[in-house]
Backbone bond lengths (Angstrom), bond angles and torsions (degrees), N, CA, C in turn:
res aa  C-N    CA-C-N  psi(-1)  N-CA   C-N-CA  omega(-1)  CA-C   N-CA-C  phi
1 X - - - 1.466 - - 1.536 110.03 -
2 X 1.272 114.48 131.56 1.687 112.91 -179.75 1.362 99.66 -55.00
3 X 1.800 102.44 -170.63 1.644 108.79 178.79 1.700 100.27 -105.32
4 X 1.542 108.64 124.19 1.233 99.56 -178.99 1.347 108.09 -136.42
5 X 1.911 107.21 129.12 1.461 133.86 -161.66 1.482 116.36 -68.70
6 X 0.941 138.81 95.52 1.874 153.49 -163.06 2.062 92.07 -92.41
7 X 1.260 99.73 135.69 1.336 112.41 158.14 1.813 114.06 -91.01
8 X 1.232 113.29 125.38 1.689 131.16 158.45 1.070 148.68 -58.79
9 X 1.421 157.53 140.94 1.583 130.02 -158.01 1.441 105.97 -61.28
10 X 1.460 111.12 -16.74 1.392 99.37 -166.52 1.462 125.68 -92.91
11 X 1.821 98.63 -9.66 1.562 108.80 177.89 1.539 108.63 111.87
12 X 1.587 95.36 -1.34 1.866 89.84 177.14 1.526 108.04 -101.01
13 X 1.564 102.10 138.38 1.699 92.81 168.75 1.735 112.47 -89.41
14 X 1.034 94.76 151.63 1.729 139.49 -171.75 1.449 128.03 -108.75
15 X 1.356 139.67 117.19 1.457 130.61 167.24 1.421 110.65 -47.83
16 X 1.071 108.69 144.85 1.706 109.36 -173.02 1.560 87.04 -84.21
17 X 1.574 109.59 152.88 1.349 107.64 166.05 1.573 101.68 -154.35
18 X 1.171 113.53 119.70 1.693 133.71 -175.76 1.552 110.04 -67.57
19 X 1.189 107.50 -14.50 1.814 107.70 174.34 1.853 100.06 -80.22
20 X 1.088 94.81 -27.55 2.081 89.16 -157.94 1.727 77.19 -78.39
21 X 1.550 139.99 -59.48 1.483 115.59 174.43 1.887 126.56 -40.57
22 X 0.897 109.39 -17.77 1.524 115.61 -157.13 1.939 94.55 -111.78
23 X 1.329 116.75 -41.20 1.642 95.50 155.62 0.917 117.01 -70.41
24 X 1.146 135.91 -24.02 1.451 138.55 -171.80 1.968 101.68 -59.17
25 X 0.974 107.94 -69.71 1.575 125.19 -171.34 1.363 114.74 -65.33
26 X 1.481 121.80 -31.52 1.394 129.72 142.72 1.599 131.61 -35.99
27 X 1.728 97.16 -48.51 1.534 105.51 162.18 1.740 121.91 -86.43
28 X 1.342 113.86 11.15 0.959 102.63 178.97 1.863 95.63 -107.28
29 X 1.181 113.43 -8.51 1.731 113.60 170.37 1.541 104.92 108.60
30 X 1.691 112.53 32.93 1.409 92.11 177.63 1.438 122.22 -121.81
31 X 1.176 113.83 151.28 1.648 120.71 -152.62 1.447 100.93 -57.93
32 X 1.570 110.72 156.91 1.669 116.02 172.17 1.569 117.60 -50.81
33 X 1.619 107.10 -39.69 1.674 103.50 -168.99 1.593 111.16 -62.40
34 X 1.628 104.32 -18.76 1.597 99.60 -155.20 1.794 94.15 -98.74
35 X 1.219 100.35 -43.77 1.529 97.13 177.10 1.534 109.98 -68.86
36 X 1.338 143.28 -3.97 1.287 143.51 163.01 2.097 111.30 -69.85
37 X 1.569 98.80 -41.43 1.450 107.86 166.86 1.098 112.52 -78.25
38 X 1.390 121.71 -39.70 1.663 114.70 176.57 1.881 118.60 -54.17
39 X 1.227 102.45 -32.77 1.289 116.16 -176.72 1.586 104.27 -81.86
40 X 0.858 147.00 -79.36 1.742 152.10 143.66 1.982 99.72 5.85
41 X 1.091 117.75 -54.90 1.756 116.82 -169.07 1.979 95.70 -74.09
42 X 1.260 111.06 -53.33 1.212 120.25 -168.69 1.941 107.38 -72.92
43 X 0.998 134.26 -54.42 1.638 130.40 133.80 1.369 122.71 24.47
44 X 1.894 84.96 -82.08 1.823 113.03 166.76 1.364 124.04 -24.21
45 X 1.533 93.01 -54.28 1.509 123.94 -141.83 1.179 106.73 -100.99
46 X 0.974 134.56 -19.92 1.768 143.88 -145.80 1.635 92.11 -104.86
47 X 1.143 113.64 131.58 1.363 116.34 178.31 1.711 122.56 -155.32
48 X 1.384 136.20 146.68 1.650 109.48 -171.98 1.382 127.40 -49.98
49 X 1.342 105.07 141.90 1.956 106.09 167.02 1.926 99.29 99.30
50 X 1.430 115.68 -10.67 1.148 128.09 -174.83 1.448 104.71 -72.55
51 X 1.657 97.39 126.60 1.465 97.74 -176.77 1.559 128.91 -86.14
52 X 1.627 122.15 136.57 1.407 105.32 -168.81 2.178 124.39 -65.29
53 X 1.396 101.29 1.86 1.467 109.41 175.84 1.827 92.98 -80.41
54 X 1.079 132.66 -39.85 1.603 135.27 -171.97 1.591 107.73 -65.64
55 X 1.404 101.80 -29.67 1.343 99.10 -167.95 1.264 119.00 -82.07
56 X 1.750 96.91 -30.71 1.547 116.51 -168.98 1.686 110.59 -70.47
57 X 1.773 104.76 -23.60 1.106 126.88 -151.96 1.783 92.31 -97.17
58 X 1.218 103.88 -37.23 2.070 102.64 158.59 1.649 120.87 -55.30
59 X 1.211 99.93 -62.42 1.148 89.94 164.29 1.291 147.22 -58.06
60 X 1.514 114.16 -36.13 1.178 128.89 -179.64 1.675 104.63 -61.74
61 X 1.207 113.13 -42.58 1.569 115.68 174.63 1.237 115.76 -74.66
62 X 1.490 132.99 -28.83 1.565 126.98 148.82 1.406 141.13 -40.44
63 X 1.641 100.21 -33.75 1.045 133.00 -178.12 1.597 121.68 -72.26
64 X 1.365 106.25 -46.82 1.318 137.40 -175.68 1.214 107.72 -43.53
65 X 1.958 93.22 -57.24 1.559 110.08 -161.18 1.817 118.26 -46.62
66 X 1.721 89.71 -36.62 1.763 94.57 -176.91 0.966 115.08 -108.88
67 X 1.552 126.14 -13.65 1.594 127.37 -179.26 1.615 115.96 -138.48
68 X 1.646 117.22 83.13 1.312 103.65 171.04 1.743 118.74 -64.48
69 X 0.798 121.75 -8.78 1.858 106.16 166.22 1.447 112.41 -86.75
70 X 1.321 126.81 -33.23 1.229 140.76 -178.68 1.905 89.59 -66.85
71 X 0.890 115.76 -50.32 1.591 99.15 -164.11 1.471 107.24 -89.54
72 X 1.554 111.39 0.95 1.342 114.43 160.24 1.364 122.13 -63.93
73 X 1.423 112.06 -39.47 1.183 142.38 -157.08 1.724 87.34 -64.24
74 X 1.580 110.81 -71.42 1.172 129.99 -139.95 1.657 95.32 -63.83
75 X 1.377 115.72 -40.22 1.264 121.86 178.35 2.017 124.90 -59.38
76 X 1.356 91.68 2.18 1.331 91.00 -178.76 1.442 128.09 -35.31
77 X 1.513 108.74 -75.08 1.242 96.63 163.38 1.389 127.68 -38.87
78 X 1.341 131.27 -71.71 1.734 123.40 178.14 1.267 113.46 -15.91
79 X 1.592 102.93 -39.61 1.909 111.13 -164.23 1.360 117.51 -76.27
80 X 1.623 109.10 -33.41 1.576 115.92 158.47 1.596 121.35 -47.94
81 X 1.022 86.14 -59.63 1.987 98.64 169.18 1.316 108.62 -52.37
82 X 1.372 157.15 -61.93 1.030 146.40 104.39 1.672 123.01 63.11
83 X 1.662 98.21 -81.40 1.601 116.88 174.84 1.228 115.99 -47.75
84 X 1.316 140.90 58.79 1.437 128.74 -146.30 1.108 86.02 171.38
85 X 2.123 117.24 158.00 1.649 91.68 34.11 1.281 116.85 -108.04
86 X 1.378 112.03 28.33 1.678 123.96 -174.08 1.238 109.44 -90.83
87 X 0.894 105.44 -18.85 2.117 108.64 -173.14 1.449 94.23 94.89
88 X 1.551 124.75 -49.21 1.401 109.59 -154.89 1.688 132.83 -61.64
89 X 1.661 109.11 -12.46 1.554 108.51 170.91 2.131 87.20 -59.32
90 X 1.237 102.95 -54.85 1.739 103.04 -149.87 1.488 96.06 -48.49
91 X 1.319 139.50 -45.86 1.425 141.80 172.35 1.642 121.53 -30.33
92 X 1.553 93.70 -56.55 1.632 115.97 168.38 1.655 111.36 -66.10
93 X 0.998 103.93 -50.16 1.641 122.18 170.32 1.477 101.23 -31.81
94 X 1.317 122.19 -89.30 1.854 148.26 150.85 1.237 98.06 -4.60
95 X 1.697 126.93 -62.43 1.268 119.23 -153.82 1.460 99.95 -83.80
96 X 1.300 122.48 -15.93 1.765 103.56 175.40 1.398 117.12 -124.42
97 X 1.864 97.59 37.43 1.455 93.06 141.77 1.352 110.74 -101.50
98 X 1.186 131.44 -19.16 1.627 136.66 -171.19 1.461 95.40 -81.04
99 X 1.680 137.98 -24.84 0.925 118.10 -153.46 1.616 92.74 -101.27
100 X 1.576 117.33 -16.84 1.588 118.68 160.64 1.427 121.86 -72.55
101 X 1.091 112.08 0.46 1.671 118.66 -174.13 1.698 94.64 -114.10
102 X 1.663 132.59 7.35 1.324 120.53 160.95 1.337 120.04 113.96
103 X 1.690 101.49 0.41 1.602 117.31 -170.53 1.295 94.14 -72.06
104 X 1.425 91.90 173.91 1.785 104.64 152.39 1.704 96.50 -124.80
105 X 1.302 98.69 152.14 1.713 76.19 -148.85 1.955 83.14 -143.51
106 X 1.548 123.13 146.55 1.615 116.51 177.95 1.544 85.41 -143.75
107 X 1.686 97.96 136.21 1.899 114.77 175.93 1.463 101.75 -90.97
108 X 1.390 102.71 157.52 1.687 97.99 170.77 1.421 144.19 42.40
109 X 1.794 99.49 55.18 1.638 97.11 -150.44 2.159 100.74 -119.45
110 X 1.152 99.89 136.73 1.673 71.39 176.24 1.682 90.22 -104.21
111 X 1.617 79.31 164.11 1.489 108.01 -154.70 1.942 101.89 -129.76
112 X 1.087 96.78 122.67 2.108 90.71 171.82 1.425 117.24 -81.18
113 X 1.099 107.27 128.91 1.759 120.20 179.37 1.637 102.43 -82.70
114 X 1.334 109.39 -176.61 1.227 136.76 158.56 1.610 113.04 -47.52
115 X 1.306 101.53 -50.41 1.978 119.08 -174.28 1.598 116.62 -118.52
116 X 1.333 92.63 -34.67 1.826 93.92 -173.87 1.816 113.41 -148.71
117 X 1.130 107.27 143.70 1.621 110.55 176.86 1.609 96.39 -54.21
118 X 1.424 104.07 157.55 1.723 109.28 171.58 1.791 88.04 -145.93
119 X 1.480 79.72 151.60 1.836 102.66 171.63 1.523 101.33 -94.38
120 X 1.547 125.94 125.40 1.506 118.73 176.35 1.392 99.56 -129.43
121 X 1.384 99.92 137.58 1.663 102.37 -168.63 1.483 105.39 -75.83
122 X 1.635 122.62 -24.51 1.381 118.40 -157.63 1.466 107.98 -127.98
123 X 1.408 152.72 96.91 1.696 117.83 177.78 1.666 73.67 -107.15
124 X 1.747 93.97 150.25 1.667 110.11 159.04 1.331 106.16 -134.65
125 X 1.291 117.75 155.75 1.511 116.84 168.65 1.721 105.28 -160.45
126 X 1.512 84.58 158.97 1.761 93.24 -168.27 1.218 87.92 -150.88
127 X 1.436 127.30 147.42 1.536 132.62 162.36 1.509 93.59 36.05
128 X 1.436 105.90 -143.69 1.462 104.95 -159.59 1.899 115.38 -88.47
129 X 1.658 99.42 7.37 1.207 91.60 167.39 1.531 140.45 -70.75
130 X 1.376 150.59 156.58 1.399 125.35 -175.15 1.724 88.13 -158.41
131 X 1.538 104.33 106.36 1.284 113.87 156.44 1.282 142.12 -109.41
132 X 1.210 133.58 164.91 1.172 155.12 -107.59 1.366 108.26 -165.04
133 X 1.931 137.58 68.14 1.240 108.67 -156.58 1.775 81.69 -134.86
134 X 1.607 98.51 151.26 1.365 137.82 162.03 1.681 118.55 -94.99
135 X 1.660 103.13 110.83 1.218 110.04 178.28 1.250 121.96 -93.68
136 X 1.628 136.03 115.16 1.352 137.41 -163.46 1.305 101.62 -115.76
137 X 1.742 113.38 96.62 1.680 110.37 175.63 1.216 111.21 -106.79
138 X 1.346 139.62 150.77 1.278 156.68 -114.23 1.445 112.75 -178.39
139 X 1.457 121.58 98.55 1.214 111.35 179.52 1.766 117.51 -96.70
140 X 1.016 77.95 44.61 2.186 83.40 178.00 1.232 88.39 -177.54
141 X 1.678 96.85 122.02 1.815 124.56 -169.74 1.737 95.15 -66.08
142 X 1.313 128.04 -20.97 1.312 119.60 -166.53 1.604 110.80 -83.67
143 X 1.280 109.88 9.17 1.233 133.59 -164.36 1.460 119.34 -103.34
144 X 1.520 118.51 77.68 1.122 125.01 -160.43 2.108 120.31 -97.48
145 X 1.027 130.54 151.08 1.248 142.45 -163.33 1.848 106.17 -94.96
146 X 1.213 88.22 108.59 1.683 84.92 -163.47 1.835 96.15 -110.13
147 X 1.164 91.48 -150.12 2.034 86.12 -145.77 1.403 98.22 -74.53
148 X 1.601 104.70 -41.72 1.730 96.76 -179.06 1.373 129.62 -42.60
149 X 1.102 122.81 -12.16 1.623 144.00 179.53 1.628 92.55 -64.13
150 X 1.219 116.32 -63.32 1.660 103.22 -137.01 1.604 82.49 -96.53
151 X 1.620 117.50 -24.68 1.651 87.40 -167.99 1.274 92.04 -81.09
152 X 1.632 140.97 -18.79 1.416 115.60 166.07 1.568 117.81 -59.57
153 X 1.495 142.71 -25.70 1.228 128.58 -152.97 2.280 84.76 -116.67
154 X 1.244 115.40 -6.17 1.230 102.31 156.64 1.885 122.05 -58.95
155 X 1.580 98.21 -64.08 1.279 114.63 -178.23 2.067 112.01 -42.87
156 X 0.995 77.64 -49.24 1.858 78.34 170.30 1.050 141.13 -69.62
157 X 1.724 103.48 -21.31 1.406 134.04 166.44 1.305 108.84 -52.69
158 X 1.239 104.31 -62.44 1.627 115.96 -177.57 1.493 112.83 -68.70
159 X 1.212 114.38 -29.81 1.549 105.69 167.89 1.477 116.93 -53.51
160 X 1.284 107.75 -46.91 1.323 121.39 170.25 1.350 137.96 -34.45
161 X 1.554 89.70 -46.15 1.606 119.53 -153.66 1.517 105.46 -75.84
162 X 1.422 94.97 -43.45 1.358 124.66 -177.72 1.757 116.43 -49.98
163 X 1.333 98.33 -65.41 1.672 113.54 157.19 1.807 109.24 -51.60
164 X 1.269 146.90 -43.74 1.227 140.16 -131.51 2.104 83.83 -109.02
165 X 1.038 97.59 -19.87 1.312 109.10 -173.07 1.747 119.20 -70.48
166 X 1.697 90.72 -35.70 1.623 97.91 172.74 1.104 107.88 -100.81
167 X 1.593 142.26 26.17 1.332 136.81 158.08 1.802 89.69 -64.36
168 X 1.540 85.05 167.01 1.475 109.38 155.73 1.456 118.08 -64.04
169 X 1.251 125.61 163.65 1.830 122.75 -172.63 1.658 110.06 51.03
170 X 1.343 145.76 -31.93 1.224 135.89 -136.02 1.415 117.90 -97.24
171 X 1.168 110.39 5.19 1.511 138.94 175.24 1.246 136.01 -59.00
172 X 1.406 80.45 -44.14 2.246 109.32 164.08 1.090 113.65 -87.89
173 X 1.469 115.76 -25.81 1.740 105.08 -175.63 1.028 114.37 -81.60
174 X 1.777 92.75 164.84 1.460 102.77 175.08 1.713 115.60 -87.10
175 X 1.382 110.21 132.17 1.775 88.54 -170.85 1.863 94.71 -126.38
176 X 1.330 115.63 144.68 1.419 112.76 -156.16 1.452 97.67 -156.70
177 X 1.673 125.57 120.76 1.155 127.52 131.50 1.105 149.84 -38.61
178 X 1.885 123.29 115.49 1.420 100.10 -177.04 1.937 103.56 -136.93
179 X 0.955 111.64 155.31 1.343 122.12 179.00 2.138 108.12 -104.48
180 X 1.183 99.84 138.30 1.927 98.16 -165.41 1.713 86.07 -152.47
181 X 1.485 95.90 122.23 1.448 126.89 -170.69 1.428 111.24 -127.49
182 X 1.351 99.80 142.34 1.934 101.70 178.73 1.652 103.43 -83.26
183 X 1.638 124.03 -32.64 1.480 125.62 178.64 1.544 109.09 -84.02
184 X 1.386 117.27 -117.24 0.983 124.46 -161.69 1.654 115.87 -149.81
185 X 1.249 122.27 163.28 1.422 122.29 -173.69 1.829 103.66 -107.56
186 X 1.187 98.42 157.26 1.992 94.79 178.47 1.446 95.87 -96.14
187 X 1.068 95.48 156.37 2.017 104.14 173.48 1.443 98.49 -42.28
188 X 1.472 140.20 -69.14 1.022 127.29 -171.72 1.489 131.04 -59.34
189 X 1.258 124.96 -7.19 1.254 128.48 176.75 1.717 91.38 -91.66
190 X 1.345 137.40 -26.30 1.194 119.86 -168.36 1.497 115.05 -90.37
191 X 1.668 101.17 -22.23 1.424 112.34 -177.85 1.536 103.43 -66.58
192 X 1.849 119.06 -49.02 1.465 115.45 177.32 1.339 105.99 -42.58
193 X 1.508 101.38 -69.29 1.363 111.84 -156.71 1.487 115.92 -39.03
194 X 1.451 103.95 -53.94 1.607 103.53 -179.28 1.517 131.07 -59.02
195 X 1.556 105.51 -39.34 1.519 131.73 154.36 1.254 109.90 -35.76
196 X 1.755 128.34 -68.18 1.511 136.08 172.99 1.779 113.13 -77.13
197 X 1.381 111.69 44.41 1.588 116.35 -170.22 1.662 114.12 -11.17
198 X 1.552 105.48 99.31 1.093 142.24 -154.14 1.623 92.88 -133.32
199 X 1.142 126.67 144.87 1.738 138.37 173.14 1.729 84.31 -106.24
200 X 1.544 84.99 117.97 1.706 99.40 172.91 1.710 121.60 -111.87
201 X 0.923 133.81 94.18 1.499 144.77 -162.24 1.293 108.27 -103.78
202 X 1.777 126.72 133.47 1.167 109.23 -170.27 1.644 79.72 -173.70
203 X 1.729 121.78 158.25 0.866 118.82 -143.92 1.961 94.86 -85.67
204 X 1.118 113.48 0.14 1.862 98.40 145.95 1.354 128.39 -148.16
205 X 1.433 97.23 33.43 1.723 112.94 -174.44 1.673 92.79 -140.09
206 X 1.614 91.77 138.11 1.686 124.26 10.68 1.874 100.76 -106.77
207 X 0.967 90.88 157.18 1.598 127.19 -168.82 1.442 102.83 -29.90
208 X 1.859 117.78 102.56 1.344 108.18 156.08 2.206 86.39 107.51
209 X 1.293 101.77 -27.99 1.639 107.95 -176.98 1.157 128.46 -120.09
210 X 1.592 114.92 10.64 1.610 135.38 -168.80 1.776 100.49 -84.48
211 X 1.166 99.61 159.45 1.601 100.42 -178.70 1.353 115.79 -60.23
212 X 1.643 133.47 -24.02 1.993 102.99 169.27 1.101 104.83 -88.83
213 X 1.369 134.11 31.21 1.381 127.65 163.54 1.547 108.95 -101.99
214 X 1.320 109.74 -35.44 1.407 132.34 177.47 1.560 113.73 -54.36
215 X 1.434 112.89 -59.58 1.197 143.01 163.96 1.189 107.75 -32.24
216 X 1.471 114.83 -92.28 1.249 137.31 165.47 1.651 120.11 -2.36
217 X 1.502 84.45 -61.85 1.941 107.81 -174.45 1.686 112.95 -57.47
218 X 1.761 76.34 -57.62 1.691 85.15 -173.91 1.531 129.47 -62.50
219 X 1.721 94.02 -27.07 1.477 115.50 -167.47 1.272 116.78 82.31
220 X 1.639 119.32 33.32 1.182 101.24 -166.23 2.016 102.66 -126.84
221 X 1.291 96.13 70.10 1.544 121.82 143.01 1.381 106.20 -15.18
222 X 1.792 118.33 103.88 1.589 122.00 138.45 1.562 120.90 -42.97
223 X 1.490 115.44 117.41 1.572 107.19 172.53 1.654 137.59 -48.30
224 X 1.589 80.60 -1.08 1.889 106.28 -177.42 1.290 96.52 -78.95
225 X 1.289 130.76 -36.68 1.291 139.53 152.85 1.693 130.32 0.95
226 X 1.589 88.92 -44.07 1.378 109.90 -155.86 1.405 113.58 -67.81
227 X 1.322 148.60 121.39 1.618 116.38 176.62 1.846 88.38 -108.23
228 X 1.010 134.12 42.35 1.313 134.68 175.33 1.855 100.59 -115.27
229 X 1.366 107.99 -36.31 1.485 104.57 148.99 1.331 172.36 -70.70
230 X 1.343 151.15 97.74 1.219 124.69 -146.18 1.094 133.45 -81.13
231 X 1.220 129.81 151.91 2.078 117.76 -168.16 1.339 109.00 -59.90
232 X 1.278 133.10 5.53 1.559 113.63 164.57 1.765 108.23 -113.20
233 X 1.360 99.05 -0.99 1.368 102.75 -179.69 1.704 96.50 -84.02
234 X 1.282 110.15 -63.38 1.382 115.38 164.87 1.426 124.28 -19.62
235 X 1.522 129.20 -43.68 1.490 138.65 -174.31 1.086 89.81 -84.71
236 X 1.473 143.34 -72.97 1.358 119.47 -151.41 1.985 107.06 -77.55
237 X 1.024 105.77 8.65 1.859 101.16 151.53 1.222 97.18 -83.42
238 X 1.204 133.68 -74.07 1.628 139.30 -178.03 1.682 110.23 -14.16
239 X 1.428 82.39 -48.62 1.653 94.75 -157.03 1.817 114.83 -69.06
240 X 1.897 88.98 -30.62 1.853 107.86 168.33 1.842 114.79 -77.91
241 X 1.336 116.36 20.79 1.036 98.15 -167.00 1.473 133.95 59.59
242 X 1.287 98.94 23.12 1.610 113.30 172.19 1.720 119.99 -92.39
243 X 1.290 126.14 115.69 1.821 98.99 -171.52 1.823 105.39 -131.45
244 X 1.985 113.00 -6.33 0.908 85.02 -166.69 1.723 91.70 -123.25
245 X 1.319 121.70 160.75 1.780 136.91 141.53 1.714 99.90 -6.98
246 X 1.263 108.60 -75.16 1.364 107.62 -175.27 1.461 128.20 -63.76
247 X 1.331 126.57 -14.89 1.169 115.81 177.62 1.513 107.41 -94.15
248 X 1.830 143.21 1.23 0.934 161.93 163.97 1.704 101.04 -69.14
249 X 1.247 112.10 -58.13 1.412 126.62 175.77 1.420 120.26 -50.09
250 X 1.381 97.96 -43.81 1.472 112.51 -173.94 1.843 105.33 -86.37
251 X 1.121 134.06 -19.13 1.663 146.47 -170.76 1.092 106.79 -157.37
252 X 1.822 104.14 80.66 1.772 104.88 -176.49 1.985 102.52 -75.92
253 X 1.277 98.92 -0.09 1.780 98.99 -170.78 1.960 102.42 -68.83
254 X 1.756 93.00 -6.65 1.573 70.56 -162.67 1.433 96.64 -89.34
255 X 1.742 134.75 -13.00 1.585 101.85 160.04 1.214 130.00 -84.06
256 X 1.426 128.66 15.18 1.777 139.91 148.11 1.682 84.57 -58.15
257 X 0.846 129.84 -56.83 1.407 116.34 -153.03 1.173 127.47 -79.32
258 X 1.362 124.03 5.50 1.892 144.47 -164.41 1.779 86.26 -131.00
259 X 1.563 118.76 -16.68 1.171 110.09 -177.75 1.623 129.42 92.75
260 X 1.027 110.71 17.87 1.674 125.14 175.08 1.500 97.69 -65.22
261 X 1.511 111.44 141.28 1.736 100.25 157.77 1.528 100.57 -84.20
262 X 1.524 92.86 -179.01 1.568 133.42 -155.34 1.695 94.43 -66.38
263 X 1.785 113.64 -68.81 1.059 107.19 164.60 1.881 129.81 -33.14
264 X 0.848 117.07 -84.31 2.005 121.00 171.65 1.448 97.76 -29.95
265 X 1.175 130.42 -44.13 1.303 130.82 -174.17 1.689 113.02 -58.27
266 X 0.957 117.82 -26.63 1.481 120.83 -160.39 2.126 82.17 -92.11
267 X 1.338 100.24 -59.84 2.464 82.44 -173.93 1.291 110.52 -52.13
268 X 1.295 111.22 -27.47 1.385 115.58 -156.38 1.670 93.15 -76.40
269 X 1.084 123.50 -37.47 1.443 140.74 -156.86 1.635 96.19 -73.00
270 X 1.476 115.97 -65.72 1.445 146.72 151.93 1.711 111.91 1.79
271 X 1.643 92.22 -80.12 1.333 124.74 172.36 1.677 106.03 -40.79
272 X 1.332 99.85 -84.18 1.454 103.71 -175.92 1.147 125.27 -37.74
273 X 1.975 128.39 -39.30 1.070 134.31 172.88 1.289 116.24 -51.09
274 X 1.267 101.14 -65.39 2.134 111.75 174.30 1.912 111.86 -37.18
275 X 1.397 90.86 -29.97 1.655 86.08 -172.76 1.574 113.47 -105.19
276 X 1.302 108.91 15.79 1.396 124.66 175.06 1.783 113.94 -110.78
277 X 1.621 94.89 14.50 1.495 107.20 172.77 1.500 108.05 -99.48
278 X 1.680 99.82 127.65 1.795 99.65 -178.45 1.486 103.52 -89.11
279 X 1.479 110.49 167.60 1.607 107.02 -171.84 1.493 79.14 -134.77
């Protein structure tokens, strides 16, 4: 196959490469025969100047045809984008993956600094850890988190830190700023960040610990997830403070309660279970 140049969310062109589709669909759980045809239709189709949202969006509809959890899967990202358009599901989102990983974890809390009250979307703490996190949601993947982010949510950190420091107990702990994004960070926001030891979260950094790995692990599927749902069915979960697969799984009464019939209720039910499996 020649070499043929694909456009990116961000506007840069790219060598096309048929392996980054084919892990992709692998991690979303789909069998060799289908991802061997998925790859063969998309092949066809793929041509220069072709954008990688079109491609994702072939597949994703190939996918569909034989595996609605599998193409749930694949849609992850989309589903982050999704949480919105307030940011605040993604905040809640944030707070119960930390709170499945053992935190104790509070959304939307203001907090007194050293100099000034601050609004913090995330505190978590476990043993002697005590964080401090900034949620940066982004509804267009081309939409990246550049340095001004962290040295603004550093500086506040430390306001923070400062105050959290003259509590009682807080002396021993460890207390740490972190910034947690549905896109991505630029080299220079990661170089600060890491430089100003900052917890940097981003939807695949850092390596092996980014949120679809997180996800993935935990099993904990955005309900945006769902393609058994419809986008207004979707908002008014949003709207109840509902954000993940699992809490649908866990209180199927709450789509009786947005008004789904009984029938839709049972894939939807289906769906959610499969994606409430950790790997």
């Amino acid at each position: 196959m020649d070499k043929i140049y694909i456009i990116k969310a961000s506007g840069e062109k790219a060598l096309f490469e048929i392996e980054k589709v084919i892990n992709s669909l692998e991690r979303a759980g789909a069998d060799k025969l289908l991802i061997k045809k998925i790859v063969q239709d998309i092949n066809k189709e793929v041509h220069d100047g072709m954008t990688t949202k079109k491609i994702y969006q072939m597949a994703f509809n190939l996918l569909k045809r034989k595996s609605r959890a599998s193409a749930s899967k694949y849609k992850l990202k989309k589903a982050l984008m999704e949480l919105g358009p307030s940011g605040y599901p993604f905040e809640k989102f944030v707070g119960k993956v930390f709170d499945h990983e053992g935190f104790d974890t509070r959304v939307g809390v203001i907090v007194q600094g050293n100099c000034v009250q601050h609004e913090v979307d995330v505190i978590a703490q476990k043993d002697h850890k005590h964080y401090m996190i900034e949620c940066k949601y982004h509804s267009d993947q081309g939409r990246f988190c550049n340095v001004k982010i962290p040295l603004y949510i550093q500086s506040r950190f430390l306001d923070v830190q400062k105050q959290w420091e003259k509590q009682q107990g807080h002396k021993t702990k460890f207390h740490q700023g972190g910034v947690c994004t549905n896109t991505r960070f630029t080299s220079d926001a990661i170089q600060y960040g890491t430089c100003a030891g900052l917890m940097l979260t981003s939807w695949d950094y850092p390596k092996g610990h980014g949120l679809k790995e997180r996800i993935d692990r935990l099993g904990l599927h955005p309900l945006t997830s769902l393609t058994t749902l419809t986008k207004a069915e979707k908002s008014k979960l949003l709207d109840k403070g509902i954000v993940l697969c699992k809490e649908i799984n866990e209180n199927p009464s709450l789509l009786e309660q947005i008004g789904i019939p009984k029938q839709r209720q049972k894939n939807i039910l289906k769906d959610s279970e499969e994606l409430c499996t950790a790997h």
